[in-house]
N, C-alpha and C positions, 0 to 999 in steps of 0.2 A: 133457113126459112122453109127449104121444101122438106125437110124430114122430118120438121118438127111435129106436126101429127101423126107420125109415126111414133114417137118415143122418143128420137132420135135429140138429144143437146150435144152442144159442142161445146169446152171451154177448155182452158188455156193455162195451167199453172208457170207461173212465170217466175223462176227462182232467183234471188240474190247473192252474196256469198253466202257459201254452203263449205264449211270447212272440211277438206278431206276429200276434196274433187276432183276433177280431172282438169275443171276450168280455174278453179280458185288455184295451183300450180303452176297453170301458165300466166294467170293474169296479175299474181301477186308479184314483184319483181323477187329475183333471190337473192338472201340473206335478212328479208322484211321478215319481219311478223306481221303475221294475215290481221290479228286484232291491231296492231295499231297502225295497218297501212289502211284498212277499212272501214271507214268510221260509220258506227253501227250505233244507232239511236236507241236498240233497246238496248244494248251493252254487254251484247252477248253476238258470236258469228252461228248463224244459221249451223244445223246438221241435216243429213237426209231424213231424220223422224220429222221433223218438220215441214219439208217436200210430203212425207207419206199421210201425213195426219191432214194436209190438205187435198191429195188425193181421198182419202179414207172420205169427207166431208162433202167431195165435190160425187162423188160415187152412193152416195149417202139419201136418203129419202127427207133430209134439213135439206137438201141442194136440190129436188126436184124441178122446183120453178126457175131453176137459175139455166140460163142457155144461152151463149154467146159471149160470155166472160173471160177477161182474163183476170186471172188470182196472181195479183205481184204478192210471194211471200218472201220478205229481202229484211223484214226487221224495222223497215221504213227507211233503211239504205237509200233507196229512191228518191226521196227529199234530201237529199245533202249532196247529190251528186253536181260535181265538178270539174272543173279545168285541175284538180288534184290529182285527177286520177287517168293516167297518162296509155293513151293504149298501147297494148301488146307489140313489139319488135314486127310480130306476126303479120299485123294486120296493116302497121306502116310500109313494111317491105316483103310484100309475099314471096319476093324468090328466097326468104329465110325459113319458110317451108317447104320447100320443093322438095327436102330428102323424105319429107313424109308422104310424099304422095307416088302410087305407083302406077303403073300404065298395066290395066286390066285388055291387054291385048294378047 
C-alpha cells in the first residue's frame, strides 16, 4: 500500500509440484512416482519453465496493474487436494531433521 505509488507491486508466485525439485524429493514418498502420487488435473507435473513463464508475466507490462497477488501455478493441483496426501516424516517429527540443521556459532 505505501510503495505503491512509487512503482513499487508486490506478488507472490506460489508453485505446485514442479518435477525435478528439491521439494517434490522430499514430499514425494520413495519408490512413488511423482505422476501418479500427484494427481494433476492438467495431466501433466509442472517443470521450472513454468514457474519462469510466470515470473517472465508477472515482471511483464500485461502484469502492471496487478499488485498484491498471489499466482498459485500447480496445474489446478490446488482443487483436489486431500487427506491423500500425507505430510512429510519432516514436518510430523522435526527431530528427523536435526542432522540437517547446523549451529552457526
Amino acid at each position: 500500500m505505501e510503495e505503491g505509488p512509487h512503482g513499487v507491486r508486490s506478488n507472490v508466485i506460489a508453485p505446485g509440484p514442479i518435477t525435478g525439485t528439491e521439494g517434490m524429493d522430499r514430499l514425494t514418498p520413495k519408490g512413488r512416482d511423482e505422476q501418479q502420487y500427484w494427481p494433476v488435473p492438467t495431466g501433466r507435473m509442472g517443470d521450472s519453465r513454468d514457474i519462469a513463464n510466470a515470473a517472465v508475466f508477472l515482471f511483464s507490462d500485461a502484469a502492471s496493474f496487478i499488485s498484491g497477488q498471489v499466482l498459485v501455478v500447480d496445474g489446478a493441483s490446488e482443487h483436489v487436494r486431500g487427506p491423500i496426501l500425507p505430510y512429510p516424516e519432516s514436518v510430523l517429527d522435526p527431530a528427523s531433521t536435526k542432522h540437517l540443521i547446523k549451529a552457526r556459532m
